[in-house]
N, C-alpha and C positions, 0 to 999 in steps of 0.2 A: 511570702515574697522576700527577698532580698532587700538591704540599703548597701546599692552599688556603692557610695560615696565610704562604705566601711572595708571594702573588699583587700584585703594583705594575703601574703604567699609565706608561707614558712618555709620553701625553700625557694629563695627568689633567683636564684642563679638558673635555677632550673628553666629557665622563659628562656635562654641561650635557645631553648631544644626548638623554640618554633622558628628558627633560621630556616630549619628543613624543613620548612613546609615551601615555602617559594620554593626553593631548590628542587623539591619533588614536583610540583607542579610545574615550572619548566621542566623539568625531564619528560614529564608526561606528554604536555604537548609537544615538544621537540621529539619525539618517541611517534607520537601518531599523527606528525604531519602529512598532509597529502601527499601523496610521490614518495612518502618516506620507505614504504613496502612494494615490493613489486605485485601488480594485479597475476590474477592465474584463471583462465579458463577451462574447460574437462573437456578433454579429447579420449579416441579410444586408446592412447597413449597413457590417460591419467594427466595429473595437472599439468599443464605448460605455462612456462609466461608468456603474458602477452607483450608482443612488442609494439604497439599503437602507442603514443603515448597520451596523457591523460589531456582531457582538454583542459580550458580556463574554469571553470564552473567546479569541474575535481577537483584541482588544486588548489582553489578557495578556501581560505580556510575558517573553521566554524567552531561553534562555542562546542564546549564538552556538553556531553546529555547530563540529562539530569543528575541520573544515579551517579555518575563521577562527579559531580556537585556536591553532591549530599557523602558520598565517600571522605571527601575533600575536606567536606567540613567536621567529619566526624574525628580523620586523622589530626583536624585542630586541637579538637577538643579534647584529646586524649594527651595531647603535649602541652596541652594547657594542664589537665591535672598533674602531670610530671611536678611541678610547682607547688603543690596542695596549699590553694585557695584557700583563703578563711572569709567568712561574713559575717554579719552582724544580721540576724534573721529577722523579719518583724513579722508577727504572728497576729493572729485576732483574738481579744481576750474575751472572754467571759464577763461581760458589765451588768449588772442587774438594778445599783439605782445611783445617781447621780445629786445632789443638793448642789441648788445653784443660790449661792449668796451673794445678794445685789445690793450696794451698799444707794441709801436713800437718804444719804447726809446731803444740807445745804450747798456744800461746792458743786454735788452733781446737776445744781440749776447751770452751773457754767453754761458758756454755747461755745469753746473755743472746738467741741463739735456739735453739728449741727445735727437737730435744730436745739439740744440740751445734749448735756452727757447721759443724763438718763433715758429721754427719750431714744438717743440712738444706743442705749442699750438696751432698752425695754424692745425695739427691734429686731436684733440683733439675736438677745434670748428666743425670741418667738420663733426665728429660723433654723436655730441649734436644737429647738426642741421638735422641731418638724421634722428635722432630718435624722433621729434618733430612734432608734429598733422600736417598733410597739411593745415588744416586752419588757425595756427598760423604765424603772421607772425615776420619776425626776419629781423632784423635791423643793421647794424656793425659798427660801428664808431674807427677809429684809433686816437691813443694820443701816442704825444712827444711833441716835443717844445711848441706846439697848438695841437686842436683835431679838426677833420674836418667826415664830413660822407662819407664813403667809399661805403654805399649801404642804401637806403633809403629802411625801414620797407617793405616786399615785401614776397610774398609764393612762390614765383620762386627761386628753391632752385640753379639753374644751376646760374644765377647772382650771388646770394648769394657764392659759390663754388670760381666763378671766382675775385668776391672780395678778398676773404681768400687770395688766390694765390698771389698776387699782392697788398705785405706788407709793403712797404718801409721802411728801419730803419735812424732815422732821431736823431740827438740832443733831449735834454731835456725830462722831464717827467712831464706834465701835465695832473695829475689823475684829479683834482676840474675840470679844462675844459671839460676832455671826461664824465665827468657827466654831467655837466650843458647842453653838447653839447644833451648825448644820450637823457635828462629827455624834454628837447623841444622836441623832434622828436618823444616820446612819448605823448605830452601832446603840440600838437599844437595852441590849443586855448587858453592855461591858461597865456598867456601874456610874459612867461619868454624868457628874451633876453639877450641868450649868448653873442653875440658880445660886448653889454652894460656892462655883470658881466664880462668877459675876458677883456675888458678895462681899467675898473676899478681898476683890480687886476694888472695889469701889472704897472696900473699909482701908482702916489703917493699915500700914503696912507688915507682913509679918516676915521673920526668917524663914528663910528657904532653905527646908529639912529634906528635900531631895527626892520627897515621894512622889508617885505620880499624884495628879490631879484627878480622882475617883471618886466615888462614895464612899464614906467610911464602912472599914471593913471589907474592903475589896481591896486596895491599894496593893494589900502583900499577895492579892491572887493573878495580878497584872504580867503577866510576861511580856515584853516588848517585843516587836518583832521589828523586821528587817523593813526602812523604809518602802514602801511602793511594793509591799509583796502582797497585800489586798489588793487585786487584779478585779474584783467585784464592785469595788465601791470609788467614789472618787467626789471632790468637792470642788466647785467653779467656783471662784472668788473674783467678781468683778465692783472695781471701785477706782480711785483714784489713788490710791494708797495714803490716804490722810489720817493716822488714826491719833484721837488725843481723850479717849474714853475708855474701861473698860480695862478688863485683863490683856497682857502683854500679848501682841499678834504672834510673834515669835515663839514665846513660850507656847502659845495651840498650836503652832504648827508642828512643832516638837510633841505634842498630845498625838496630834495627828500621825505624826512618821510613826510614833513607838506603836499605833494602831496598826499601820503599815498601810494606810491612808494617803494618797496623792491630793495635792492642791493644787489643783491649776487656777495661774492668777493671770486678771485679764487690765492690763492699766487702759481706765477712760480717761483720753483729756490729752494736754499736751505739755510737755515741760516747763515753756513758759509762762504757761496759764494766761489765764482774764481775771479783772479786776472787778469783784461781785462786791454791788453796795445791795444795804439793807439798814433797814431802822436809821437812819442817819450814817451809818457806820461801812467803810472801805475796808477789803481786802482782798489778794490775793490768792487766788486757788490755782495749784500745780498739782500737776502729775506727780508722785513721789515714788518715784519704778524702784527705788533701793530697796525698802522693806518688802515690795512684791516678788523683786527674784530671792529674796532671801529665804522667802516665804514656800518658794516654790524649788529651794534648792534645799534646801532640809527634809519637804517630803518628797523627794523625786521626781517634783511636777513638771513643768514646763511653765515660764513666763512671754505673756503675749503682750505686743502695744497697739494701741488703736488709736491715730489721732485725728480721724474722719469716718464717717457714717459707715461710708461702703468697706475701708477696710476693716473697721469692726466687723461686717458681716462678711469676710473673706476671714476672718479673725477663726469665726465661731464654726464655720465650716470647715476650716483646720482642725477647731480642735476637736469635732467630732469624731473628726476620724484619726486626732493623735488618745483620745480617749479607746477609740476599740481598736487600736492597731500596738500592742507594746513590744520593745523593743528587748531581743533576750540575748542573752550572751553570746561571742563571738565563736562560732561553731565552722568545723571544715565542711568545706563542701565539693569535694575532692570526688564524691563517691555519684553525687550531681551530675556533674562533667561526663562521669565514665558511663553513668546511665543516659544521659544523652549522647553521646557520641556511640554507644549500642544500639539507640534508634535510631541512629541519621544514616549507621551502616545498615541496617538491620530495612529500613525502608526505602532504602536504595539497592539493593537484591532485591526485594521482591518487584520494584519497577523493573527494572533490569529482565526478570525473571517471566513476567509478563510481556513485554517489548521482544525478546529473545531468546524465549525459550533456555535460556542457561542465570545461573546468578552470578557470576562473574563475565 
């Protein structure tokens, strides 16, 4: 299918040429008005005109048939391609499994949506995973203090269901974890070792030698590839964007693009947040949408905001379908046009053809 809202002409002057199309359609009918021809009856002279003239009812005038509709609109579309149309095509890809990381840090007790952020995301997930191909399979990973796997990539949606269910809210927020954690579970063979990056990041700090983050001994077999060009695989990142744990979010997503890895990130909650006490102690929890689009503009994802129940679950229905729908480069569709404007003539002879015995 098409995304009209992309649609450009490479020769844009050329749209001059559908002037004549009014101008030919007035001609037509000013050309086959009633009265316009003289009637003729068959004598044994051969034709004669008739001199009666026509009554009210003749000279009425009536919509063109069909097939001069469908002529009509074909002669559009062929002046339409004069122009040669460009689009932006969006196609259906190929998805085979999804990891969905749900972040089950403390702020997600907020209610600034109702009736928790997590519970309306623990909803919300349930819906995305209903509406998702039986072949696909989907994956859950929880993140707080650390990020561990909750449900291992699987089409058994009743597992998948009873994970959801069974969220525990725990300390910290380690968004860089639940990536590194989900992009292994996605990409078992590519060498990358969470345990290794979460170690690292917890320890001292070291200089950045510029290699990827792999297993040793793989790093020099890594070739990066082009963001978002694993059309197969993809990872939901829904949380509040809070992160103060854990290896850098950025830097996994950067893990994730050189994978060719998308990250769609989902913000629970709402800018201004609510004020969550516990143990004696006050504070503030907000949305923090900056490192989610960042997140999600490094690997070619798309970032979502949800700051109410229902539109989280308009959210997730989006992005089902921004998951198996991707969008590929700007292509003419010039040759479109011309194949449709061959059926609209093409199906108008043969109405024609039927109706009257002739195609023209």
């Amino acid at each position: 299918m098409l995304a009209w809202s992309s649609v450009q002409f490479v020769w844009p002057l050329m749209l001059w040429a559908l002037v004549a199309w009014p101008v030919l359609a007035a001609l037509y009918l000013w050309l086959t008005r009633p009265g316009r021809w003289p009637r003729f009856q068959l004598t044994v002279h051969g034709p004669t005109p008739m001199t009666a003239k026509p009554t009210r009812a003749q000279r009425a005038w009536r919509w063109p048939s069909l097939p001069v509709c469908l002529w009509g609109l074909g002669l559009m579309a062929v002046l339409l391609a004069l122009a040669r149309p460009q689009a932006v095509l969006l196609l259906p890809s190929r998805l085979d499994t999804v990891m969905l990381a749900i972040d089950t840090s403390g702020s997600m007790r907020a209610t600034d949506v109702l009736p928790s952020r997590l519970e309306a995301a623990q909803a919300a997930v349930r819906t995305f995973i209903e509406e998702q191909p039986i072949q696909v399979k989907v994956g859950i990973v929880t993140l707080s203090g650390t990020a561990s796997v909750a449900q291992a990539p699987t089409t058994q949606r009743d597992e998948l269901f009873s994970a959801i269910e069974n969220l525990p809210l725990q300390r910290g927020s380690a968004l860089g974890s639940g990536l590194v954690v989900a992009l292994a579970n996605l990409l078992p063979g590519s060498g990358i070792d969470p345990e290794k990056i979460i170690m690292e990041a917890d320890g001292p700090p070291k200089p950045d030698t510029g290699r990827a983050l792999v297993a040793p001994g793989q790093a020099s077999n890594q070739v990066n590839l082009t963001p978002g060009s694993n059309k197969s695989l993809a990872i939901v990142l829904i949380t509040d964007g809070q992160s103060n744990i854990g290896p850098d979010v950025l830097k996994m997503a950067q893990l994730a693009a050189d994978h060719g890895v998308r990250v769609y990130t989902v913000g629970v909650g709402t800018p201004e947040g609510v004020i969550l006490r516990a143990q004696g102690m006050s504070m503030r929890v907000r949305l923090d949408e900056t490192v989610l689009k960042k997140v999600a503009e490094i690997t070619e994802g798309n970032y979502y905001r949800a700051s109410d129940a229902q539109q989280l679950l308009e959210v997730y229905r989006q992005l089902g379908t921004t998951i198996r729908m991707e969008k590929q480069q700007l292509t003419e569709v010039t040759a479109l046009l011309l194949a449709l404007a061959m059926v609209l003539v093409l199906l108008g002879s043969v109405i024609n053809l039927q109706r009257h015995a002739r195609v023209l």
